[in-house]
N, C-alpha and C positions, 0 to 999 in steps of 0.2 A: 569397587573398581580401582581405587586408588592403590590400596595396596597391592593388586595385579601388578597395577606401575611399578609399586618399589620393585614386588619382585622378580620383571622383566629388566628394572634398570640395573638392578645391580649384579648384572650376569654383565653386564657391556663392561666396567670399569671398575678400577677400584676404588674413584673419587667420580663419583656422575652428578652430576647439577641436576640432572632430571630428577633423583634419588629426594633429592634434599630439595625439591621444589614437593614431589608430592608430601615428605615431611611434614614442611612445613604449612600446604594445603590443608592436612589432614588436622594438625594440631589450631591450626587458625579455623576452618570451619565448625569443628565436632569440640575444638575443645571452648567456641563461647555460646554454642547451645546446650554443651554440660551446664557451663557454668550457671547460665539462665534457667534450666532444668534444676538444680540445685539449692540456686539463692533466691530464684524467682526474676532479677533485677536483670532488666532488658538493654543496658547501657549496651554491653558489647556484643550482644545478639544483631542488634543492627547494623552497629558499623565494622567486624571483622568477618561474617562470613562471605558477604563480595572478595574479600580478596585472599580469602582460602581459596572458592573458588577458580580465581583465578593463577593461582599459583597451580593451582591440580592440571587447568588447560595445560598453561606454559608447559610442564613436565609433561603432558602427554605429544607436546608438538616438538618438543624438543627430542622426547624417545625415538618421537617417527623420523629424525633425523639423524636416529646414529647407524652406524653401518654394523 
């Protein structure tokens, strides 16, 4: 679904925060359960995918507020 986002958001602008929130969403959740998928080591499995999460929210509340 995230990437829908990106590519809903970046029809709106040519710099969108919303763009660059699911970004960074997507790299902050998927990329420290690669990581954990990979090396086994559960350090950042715990503590970065809350706030990929939450970056994906932001960009999608934020989209629904552009015109």
């Amino acid at each position: 679904m995230s990437s829908a986002g990106m590519i809903v958001g970046s029809y709106n602008a040519t710099f969108n925060i919303s763009t660059v929130l699911f970004g960074l969403g997507i790299c902050l959740f998927s990329g420290s359960l690669y990581h954990k998928a990979f090396t086994g080591k559960e350090d950042l499995s715990k503590r970065l995918p809350p706030f990929g999460g939450m970056c994906m929210i932001l960009g999608w509340v934020l989209l629904s507020f552009k015109k």
